[in-house]
N, CA and C atoms of all chains as a GROMACS GRO file, in nm:
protein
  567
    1UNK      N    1  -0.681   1.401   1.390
    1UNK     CA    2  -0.605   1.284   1.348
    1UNK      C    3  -0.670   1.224   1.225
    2UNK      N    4  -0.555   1.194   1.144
    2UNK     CA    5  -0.626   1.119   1.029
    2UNK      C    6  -0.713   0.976   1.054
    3UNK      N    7  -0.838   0.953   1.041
    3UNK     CA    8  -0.921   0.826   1.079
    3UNK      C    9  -0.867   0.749   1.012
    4UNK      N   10  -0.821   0.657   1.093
    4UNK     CA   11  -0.782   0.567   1.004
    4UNK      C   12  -0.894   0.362   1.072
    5UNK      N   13  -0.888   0.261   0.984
    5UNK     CA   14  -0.938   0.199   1.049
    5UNK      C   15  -0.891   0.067   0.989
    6UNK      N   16  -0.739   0.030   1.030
    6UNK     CA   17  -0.699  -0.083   0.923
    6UNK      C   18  -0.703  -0.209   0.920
    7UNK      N   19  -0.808  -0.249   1.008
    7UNK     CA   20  -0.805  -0.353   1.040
    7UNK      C   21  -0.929  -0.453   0.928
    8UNK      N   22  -1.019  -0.347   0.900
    8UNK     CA   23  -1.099  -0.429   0.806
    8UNK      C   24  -1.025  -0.491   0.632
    9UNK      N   25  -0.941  -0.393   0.608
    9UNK     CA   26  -0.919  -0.430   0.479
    9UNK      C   27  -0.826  -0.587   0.511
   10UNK      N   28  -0.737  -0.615   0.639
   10UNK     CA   29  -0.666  -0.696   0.705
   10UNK      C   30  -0.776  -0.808   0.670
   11UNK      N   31  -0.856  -0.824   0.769
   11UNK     CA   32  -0.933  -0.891   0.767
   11UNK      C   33  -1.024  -0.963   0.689
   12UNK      N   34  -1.058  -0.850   0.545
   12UNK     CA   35  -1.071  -0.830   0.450
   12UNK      C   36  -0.997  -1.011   0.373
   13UNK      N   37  -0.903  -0.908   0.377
   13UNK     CA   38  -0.766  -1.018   0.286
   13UNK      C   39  -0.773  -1.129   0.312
   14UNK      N   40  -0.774  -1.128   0.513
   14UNK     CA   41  -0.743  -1.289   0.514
   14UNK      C   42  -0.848  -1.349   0.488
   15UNK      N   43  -0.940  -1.322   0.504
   15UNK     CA   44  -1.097  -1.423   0.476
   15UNK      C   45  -1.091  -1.465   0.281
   16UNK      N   46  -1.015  -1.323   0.211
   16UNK     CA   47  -1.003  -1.369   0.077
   16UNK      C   48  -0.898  -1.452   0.040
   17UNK      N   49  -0.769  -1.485   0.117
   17UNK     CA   50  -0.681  -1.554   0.127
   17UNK      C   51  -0.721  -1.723   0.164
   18UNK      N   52  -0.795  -1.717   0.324
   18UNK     CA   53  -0.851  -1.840   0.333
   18UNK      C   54  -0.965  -1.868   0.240
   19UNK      N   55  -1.056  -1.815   0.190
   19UNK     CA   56  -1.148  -1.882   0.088
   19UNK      C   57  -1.075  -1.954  -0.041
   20UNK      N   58  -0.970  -1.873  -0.068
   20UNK     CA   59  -0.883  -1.907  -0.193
   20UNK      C   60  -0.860  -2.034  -0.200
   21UNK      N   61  -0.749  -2.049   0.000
   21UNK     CA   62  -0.709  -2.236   0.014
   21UNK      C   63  -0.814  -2.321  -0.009
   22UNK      N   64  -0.945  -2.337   0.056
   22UNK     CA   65  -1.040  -2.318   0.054
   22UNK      C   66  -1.102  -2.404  -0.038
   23UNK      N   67  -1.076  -2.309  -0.186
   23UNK     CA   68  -1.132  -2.329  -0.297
   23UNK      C   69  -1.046  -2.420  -0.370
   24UNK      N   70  -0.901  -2.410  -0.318
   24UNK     CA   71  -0.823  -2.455  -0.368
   24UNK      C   72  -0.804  -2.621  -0.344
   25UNK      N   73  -0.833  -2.625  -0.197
   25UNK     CA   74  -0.859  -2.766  -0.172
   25UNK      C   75  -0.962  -2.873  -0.202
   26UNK      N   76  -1.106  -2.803  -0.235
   26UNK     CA   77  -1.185  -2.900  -0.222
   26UNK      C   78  -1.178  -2.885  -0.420
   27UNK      N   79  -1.131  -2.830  -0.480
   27UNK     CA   80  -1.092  -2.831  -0.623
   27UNK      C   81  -0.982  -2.970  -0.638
   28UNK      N   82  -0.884  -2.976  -0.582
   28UNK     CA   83  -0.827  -3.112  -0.572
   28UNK      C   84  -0.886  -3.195  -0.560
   29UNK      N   85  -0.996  -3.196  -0.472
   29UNK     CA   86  -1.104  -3.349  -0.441
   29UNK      C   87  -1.172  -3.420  -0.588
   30UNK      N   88  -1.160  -3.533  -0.616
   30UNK     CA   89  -1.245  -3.576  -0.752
   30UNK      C   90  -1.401  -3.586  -0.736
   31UNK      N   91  -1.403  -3.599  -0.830
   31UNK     CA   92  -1.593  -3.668  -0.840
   31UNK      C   93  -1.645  -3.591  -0.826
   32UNK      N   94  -1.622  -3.391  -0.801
   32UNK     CA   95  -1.715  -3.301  -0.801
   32UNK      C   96  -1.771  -3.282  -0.918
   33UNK      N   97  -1.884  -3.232  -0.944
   33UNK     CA   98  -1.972  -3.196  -1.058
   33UNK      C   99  -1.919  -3.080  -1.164
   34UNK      N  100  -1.882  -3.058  -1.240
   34UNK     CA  101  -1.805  -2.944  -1.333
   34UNK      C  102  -1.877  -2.774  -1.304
   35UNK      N  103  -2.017  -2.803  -1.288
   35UNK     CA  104  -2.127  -2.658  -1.229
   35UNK      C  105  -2.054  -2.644  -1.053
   36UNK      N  106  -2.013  -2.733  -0.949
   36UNK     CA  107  -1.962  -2.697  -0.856
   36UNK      C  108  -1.800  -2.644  -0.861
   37UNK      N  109  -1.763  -2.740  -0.952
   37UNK     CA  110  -1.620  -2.682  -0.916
   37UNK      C  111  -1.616  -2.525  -0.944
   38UNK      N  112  -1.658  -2.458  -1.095
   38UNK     CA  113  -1.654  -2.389  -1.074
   38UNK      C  114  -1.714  -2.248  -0.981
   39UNK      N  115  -1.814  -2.305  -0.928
   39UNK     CA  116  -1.882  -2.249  -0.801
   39UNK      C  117  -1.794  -2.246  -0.736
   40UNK      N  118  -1.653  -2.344  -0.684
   40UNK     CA  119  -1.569  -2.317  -0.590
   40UNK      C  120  -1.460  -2.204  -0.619
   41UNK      N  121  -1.466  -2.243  -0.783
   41UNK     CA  122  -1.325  -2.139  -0.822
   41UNK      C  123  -1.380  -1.965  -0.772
   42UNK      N  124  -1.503  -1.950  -0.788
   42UNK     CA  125  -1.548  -1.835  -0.761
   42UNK      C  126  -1.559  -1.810  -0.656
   43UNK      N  127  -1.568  -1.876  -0.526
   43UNK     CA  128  -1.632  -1.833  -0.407
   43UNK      C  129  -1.545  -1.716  -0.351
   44UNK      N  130  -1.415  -1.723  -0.432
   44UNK     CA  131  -1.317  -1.616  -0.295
   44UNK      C  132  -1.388  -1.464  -0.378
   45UNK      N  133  -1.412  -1.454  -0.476
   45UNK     CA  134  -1.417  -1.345  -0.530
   45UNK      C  135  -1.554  -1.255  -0.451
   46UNK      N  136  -1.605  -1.266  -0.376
   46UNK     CA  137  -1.672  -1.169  -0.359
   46UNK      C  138  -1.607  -1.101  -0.201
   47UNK      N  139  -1.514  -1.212  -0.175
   47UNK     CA  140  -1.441  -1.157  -0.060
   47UNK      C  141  -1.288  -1.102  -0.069
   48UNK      N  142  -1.263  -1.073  -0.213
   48UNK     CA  143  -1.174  -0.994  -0.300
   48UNK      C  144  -1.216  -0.883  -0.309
   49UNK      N  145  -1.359  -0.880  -0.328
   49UNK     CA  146  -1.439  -0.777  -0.370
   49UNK      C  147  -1.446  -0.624  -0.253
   50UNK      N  148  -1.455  -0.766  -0.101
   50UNK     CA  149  -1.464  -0.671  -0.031
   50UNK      C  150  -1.328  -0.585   0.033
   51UNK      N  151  -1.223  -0.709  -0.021
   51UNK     CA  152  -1.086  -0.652   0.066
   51UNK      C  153  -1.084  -0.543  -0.047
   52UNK      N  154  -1.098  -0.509  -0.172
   52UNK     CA  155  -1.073  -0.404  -0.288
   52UNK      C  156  -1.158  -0.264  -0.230
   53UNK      N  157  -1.240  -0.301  -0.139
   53UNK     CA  158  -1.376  -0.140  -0.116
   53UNK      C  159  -1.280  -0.101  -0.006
   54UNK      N  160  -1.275  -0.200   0.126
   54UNK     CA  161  -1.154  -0.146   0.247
   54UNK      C  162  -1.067  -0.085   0.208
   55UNK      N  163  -0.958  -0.192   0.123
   55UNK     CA  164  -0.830  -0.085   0.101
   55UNK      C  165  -0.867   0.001   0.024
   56UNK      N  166  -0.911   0.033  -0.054
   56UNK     CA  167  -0.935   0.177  -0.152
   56UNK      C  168  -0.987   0.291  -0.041
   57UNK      N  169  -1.097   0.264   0.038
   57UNK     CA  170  -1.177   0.324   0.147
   57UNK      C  171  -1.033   0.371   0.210
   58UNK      N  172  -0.945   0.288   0.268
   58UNK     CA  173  -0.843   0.288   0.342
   58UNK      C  174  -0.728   0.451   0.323
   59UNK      N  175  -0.699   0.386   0.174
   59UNK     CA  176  -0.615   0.431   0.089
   59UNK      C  177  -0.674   0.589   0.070
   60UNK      N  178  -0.836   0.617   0.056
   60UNK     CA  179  -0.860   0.774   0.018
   60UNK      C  180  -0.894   0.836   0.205
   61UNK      N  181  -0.849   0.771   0.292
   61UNK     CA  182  -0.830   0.846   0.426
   61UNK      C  183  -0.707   0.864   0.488
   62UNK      N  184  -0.636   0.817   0.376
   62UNK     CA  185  -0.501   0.784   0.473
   62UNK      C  186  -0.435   0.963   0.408
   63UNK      N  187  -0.333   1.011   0.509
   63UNK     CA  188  -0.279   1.134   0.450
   63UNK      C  189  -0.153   1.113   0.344
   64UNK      N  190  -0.160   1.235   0.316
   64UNK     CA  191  -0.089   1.242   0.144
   64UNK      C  192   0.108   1.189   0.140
   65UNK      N  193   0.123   1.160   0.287
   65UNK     CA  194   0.257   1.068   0.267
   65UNK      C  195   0.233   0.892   0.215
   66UNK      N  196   0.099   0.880   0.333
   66UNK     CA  197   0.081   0.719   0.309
   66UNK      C  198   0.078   0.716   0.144
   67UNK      N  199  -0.031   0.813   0.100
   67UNK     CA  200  -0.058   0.826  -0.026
   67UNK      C  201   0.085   0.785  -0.124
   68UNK      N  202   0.125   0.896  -0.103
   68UNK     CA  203   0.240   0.853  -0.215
   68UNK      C  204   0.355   0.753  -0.198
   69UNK      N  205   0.351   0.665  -0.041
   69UNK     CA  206   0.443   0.586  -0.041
   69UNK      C  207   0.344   0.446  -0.092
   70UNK      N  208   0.228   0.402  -0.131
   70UNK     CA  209   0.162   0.352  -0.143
   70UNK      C  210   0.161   0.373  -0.327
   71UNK      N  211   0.150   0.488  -0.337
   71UNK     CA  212   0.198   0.488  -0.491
   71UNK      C  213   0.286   0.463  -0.593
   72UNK      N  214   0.403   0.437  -0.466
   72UNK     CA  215   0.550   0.422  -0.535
   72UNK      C  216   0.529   0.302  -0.518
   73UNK      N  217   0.452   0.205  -0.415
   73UNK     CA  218   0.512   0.068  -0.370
   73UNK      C  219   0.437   0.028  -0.531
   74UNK      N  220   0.313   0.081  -0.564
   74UNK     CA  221   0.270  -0.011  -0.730
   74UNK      C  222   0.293   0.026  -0.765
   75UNK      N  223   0.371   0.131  -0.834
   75UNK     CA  224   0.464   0.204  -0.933
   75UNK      C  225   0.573   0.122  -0.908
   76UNK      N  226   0.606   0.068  -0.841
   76UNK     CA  227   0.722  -0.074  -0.874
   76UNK      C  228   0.688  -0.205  -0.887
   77UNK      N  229   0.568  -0.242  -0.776
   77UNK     CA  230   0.512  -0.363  -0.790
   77UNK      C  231   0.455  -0.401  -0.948
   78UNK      N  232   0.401  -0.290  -1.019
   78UNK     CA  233   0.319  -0.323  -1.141
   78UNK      C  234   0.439  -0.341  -1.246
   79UNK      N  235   0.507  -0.303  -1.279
   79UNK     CA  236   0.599  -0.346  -1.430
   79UNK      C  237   0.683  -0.439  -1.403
   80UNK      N  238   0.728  -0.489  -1.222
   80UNK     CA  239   0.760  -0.626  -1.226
   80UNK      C  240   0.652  -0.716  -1.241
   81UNK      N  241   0.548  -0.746  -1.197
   81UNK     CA  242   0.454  -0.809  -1.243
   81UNK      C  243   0.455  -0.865  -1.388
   82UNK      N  244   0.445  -0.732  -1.469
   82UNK     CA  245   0.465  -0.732  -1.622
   82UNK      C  246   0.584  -0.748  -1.674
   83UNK      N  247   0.693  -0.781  -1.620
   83UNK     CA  248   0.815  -0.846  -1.624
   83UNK      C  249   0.811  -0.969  -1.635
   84UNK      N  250   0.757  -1.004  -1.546
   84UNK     CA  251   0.761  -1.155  -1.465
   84UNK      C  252   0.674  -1.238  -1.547
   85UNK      N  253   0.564  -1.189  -1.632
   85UNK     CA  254   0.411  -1.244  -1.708
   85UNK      C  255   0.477  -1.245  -1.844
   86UNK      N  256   0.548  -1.147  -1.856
   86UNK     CA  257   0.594  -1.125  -1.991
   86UNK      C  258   0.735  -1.248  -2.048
   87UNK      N  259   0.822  -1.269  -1.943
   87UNK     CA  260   0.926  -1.289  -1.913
   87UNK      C  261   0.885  -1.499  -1.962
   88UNK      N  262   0.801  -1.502  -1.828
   88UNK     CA  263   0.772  -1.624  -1.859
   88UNK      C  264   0.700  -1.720  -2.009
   89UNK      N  265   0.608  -1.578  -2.029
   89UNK     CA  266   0.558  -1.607  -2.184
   89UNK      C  267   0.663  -1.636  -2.267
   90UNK      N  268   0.799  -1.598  -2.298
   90UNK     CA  269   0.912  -1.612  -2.378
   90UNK      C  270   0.970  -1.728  -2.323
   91UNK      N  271   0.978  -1.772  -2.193
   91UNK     CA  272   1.008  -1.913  -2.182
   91UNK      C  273   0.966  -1.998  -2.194
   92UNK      N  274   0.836  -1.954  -2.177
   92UNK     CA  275   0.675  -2.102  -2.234
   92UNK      C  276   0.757  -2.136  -2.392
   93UNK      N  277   0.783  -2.060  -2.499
   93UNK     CA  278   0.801  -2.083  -2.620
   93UNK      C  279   0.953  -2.071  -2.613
   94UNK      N  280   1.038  -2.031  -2.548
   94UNK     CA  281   1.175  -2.116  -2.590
   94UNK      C  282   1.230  -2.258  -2.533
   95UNK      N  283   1.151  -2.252  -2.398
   95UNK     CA  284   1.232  -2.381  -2.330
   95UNK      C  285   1.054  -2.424  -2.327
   96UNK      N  286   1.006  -2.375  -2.313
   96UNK     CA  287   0.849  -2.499  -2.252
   96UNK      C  288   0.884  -2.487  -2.111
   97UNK      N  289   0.743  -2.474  -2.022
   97UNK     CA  290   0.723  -2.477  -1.902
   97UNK      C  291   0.660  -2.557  -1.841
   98UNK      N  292   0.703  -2.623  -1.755
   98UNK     CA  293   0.649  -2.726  -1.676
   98UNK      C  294   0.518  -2.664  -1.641
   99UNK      N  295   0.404  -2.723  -1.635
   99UNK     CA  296   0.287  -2.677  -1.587
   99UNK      C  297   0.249  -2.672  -1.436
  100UNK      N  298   0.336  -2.776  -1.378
  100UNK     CA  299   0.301  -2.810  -1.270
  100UNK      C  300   0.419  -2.707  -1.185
  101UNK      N  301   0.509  -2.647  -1.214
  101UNK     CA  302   0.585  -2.554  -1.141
  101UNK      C  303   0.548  -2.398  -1.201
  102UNK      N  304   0.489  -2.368  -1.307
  102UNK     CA  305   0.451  -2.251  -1.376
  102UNK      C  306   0.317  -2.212  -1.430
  103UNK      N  307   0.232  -2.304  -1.338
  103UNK     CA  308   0.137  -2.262  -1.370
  103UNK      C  309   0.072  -2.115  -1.280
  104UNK      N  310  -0.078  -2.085  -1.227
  104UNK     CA  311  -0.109  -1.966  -1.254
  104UNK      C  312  -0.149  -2.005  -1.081
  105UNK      N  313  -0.118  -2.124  -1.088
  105UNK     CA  314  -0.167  -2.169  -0.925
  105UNK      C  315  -0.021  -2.086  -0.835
  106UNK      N  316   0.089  -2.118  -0.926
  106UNK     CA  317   0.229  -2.135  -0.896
  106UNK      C  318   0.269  -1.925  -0.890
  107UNK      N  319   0.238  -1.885  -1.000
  107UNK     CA  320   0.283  -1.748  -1.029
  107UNK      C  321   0.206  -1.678  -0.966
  108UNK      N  322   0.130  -1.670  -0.935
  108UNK     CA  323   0.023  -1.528  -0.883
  108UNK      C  324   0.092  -1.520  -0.696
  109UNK      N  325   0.143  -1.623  -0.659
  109UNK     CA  326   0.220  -1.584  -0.510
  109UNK      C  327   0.342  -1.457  -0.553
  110UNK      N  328   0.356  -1.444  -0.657
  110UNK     CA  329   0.485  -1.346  -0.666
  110UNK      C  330   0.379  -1.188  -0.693
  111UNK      N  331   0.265  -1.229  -0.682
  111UNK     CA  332   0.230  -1.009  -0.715
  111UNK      C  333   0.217  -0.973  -0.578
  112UNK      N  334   0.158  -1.035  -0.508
  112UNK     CA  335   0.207  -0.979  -0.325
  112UNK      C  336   0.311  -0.962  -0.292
  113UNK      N  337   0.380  -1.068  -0.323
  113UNK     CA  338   0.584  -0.991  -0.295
  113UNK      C  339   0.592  -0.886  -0.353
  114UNK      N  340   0.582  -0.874  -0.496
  114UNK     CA  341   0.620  -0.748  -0.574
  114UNK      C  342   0.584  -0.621  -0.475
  115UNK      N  343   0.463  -0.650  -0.412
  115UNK     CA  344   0.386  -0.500  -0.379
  115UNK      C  345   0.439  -0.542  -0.283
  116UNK      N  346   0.487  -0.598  -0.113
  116UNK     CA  347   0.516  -0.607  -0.035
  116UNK      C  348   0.694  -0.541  -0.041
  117UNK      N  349   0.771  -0.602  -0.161
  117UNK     CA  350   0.906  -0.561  -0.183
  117UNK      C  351   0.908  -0.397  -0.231
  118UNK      N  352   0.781  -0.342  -0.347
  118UNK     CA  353   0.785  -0.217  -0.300
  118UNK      C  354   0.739  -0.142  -0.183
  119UNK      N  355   0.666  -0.145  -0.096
  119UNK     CA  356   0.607  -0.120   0.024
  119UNK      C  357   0.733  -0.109   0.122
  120UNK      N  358   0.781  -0.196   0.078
  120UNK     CA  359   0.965  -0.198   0.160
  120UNK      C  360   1.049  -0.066   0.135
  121UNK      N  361   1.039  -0.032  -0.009
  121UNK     CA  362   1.132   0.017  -0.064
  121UNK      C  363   1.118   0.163  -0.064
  122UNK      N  364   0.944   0.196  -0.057
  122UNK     CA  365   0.900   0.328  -0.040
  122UNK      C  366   0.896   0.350   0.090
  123UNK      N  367   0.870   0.263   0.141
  123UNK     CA  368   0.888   0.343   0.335
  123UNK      C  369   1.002   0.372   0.319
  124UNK      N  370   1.134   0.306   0.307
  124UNK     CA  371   1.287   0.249   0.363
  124UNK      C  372   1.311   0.454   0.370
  125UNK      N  373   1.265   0.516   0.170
  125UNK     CA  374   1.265   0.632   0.155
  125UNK      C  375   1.202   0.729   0.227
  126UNK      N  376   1.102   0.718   0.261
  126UNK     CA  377   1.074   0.876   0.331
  126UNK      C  378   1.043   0.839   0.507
  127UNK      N  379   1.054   0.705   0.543
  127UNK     CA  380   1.012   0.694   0.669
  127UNK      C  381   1.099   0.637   0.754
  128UNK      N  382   1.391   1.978   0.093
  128UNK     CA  383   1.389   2.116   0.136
  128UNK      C  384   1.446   2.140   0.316
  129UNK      N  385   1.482   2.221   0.336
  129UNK     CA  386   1.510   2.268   0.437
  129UNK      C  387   1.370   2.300   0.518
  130UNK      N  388   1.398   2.263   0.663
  130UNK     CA  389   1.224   2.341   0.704
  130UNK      C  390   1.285   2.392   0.884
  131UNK      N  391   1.235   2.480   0.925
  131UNK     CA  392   1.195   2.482   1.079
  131UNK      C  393   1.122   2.421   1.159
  132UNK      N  394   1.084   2.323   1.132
  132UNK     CA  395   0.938   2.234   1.189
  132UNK      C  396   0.959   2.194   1.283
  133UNK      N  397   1.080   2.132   1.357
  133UNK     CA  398   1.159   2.112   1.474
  133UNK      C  399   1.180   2.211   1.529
  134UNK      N  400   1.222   2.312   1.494
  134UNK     CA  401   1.227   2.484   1.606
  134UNK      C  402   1.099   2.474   1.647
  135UNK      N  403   1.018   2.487   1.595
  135UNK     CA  404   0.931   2.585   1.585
  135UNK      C  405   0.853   2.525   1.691
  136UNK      N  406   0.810   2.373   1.688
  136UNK     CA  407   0.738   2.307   1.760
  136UNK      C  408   0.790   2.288   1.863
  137UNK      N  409   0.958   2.221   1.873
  137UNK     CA  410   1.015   2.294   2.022
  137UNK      C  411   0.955   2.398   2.102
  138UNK      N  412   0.968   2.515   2.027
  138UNK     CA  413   0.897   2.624   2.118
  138UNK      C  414   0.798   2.618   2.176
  139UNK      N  415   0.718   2.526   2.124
  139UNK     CA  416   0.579   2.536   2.163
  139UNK      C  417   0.558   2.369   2.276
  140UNK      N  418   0.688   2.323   2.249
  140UNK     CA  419   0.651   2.223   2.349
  140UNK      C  420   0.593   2.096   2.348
  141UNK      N  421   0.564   2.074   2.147
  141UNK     CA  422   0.476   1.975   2.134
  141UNK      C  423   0.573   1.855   2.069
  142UNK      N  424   0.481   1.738   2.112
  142UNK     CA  425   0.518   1.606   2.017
  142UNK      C  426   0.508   1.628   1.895
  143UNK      N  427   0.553   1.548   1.838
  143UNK     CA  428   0.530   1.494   1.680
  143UNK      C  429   0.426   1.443   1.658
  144UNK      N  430   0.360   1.358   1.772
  144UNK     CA  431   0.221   1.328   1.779
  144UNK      C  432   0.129   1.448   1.762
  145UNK      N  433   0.159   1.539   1.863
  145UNK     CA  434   0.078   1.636   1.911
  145UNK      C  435   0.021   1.742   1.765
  146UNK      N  436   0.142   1.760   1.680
  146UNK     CA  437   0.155   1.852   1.576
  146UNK      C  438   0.092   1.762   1.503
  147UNK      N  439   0.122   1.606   1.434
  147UNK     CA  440   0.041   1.531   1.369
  147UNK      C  441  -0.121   1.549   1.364
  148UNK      N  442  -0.155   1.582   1.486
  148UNK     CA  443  -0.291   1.542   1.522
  148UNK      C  444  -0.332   1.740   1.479
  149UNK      N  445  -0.253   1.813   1.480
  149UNK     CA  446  -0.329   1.959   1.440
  149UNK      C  447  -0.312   1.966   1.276
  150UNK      N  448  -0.224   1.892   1.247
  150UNK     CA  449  -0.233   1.913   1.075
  150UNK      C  450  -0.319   1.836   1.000
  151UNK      N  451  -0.373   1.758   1.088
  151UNK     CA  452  -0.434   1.624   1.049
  151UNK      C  453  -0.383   1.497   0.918
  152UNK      N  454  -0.217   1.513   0.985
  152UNK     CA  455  -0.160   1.403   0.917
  152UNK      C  456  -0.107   1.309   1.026
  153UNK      N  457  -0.077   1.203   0.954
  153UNK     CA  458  -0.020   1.109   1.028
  153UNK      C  459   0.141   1.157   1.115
  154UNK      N  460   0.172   1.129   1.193
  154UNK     CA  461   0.310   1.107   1.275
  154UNK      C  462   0.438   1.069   1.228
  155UNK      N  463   0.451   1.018   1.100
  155UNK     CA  464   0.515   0.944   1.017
  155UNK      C  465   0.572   1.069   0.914
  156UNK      N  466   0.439   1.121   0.866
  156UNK     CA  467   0.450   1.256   0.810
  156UNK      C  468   0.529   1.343   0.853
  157UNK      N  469   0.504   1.361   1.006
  157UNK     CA  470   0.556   1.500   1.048
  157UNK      C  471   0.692   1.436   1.077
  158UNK      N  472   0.737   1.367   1.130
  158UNK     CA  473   0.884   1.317   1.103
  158UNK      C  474   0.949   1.263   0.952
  159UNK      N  475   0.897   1.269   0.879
  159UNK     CA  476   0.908   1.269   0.741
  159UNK      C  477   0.990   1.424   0.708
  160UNK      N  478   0.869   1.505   0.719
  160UNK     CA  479   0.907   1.670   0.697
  160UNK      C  480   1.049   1.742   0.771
  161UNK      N  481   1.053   1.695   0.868
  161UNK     CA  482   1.115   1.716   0.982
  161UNK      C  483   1.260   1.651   0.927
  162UNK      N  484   1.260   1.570   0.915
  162UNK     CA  485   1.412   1.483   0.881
  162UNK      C  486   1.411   1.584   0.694
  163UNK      N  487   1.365   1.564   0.675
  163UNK     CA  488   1.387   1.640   0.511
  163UNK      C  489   1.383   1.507   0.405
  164UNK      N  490   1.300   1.395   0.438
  164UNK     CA  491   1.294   1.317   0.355
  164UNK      C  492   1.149   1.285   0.279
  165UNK      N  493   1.100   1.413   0.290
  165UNK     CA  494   0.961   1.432   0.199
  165UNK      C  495   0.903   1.563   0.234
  166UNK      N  496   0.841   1.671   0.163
  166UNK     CA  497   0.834   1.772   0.128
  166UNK      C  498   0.653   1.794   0.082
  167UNK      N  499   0.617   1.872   0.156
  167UNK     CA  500   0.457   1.861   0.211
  167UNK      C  501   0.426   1.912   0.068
  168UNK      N  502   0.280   1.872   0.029
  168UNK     CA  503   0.190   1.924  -0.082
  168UNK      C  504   0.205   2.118  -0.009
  169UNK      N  505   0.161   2.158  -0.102
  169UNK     CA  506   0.127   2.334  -0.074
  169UNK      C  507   0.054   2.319   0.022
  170UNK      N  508  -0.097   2.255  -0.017
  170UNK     CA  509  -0.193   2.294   0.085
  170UNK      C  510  -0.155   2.251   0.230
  171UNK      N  511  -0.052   2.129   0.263
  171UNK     CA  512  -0.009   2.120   0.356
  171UNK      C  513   0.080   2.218   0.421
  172UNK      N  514   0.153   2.268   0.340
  172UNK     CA  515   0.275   2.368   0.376
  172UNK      C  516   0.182   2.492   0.422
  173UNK      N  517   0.085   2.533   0.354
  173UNK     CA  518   0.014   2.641   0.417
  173UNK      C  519  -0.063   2.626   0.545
  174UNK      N  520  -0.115   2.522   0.534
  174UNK     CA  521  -0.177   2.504   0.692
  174UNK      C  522  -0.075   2.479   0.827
  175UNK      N  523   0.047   2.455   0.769
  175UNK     CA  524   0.184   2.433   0.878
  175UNK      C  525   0.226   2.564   0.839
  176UNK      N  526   0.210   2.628   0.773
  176UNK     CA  527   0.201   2.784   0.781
  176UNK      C  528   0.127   2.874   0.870
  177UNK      N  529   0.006   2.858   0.843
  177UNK     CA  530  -0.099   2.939   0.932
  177UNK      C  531  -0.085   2.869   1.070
  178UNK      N  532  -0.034   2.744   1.112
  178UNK     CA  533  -0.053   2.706   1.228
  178UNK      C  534   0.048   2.740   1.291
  179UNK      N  535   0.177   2.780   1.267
  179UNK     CA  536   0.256   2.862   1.295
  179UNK      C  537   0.269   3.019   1.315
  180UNK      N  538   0.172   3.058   1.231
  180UNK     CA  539   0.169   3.218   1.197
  180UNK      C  540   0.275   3.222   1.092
  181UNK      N  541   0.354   3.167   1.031
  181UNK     CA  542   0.471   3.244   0.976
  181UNK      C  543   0.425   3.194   0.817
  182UNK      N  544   0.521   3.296   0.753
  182UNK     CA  545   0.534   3.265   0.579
  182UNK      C  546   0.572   3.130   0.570
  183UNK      N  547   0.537   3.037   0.451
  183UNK     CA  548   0.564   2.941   0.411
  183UNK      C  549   0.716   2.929   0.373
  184UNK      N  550   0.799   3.058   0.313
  184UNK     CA  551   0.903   3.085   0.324
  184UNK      C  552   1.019   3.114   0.428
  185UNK      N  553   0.936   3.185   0.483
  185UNK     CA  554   1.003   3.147   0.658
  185UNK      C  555   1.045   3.026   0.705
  186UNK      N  556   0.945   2.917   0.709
  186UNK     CA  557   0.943   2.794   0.759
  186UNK      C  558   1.035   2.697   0.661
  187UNK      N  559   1.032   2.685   0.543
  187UNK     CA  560   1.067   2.594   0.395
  187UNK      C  561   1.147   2.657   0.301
  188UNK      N  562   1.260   2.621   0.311
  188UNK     CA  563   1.372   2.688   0.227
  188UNK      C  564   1.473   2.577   0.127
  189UNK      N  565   1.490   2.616   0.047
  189UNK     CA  566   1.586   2.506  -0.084
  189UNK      C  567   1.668   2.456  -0.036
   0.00000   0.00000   0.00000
């Protein structure tokens, strides 16, 4: 049987997911020191770091269907991404973008859909 | 592609699990192959070759 063990990269995520809120909340708080805040902006990243070793680890045990349905899901997820980055840059300079609905706090929830909506789209095909 | 992978394992009596676990792919796979909605690397097709005994041609047809 292919070893598989998916629970760490899971786990992985959510600990990089909750550090994010996390970081995100006590960044709202005032009166922090400018050397802490950004100490906070950083903290999720080393638990990014680790969900990136799982899933890759994940990804070179898994067999050569997961493989390529996993390939198709960012072979779609990635040029919407670059749609969506690109897309908005042309609206920053024709209409102006609210900061507070377009900022980077606001956009980065749409690259997990992307890869979740392909992940959809490559199973739907071979599975 | 066309395949026998369903005969063949009939004969022999096994799950989809069971065959999964001798090719050392996932279950998903072998019903993948099986329905005709994905089409094994070579090196896969040969080891579902030899684990059969038969030609790769035998088994996988256009």
């Amino acid at each position: 049987m292919v070893p598989r063990n998916s629970s760490r990269p899971l786990i992985a995520g959510v600990l990089w997911l909750v550090t994010f809120f996390i970081a995100r909340v006590a960044l709202e708080a005032t009166g922090i020191a400018p050397g802490l805040r950004i100490t906070a902006a950083l903290i999720p990243l080393p638990f990014f770091a680790a969900f990136l070793v799982f899933f890759i680890r994940e990804l070179r045990s898994a067999d050569e269907l997961e493989r390529r349905i996993q390939g198709e899901a960012l072979a779609i997820a990635y040029p919407l991404v670059l749609v969506m980055l690109m897309t908005l840059a042309l609206m920053e300079r024709a209409v102006g973008l609210k900061f507070e609905d377009w900022s980077y706090m606001h956009v980065w929830v749409y690259v997990p859909i992307f890869y979740l909506m392909g992940l959809f789209i490559a199973r739907r095909r071979y599975v | 592609m066309k395949n026998l992978l369903r005969e063949l394992r009939a004969e022999r009596g096994w799950s989809q699990g069971d065959l999964a676990e001798q090719l050392d792919v996932s279950r998903q796979t072998v019903n993948a192959i099986e329905t005709g909605k994905y089409d094994p690397s070579l090196p896969l097709a040969f080891t579902i070759a030899a684990l059969f005994k038969r030609r790769i041609e035998d088994i996988f047809s256009p």
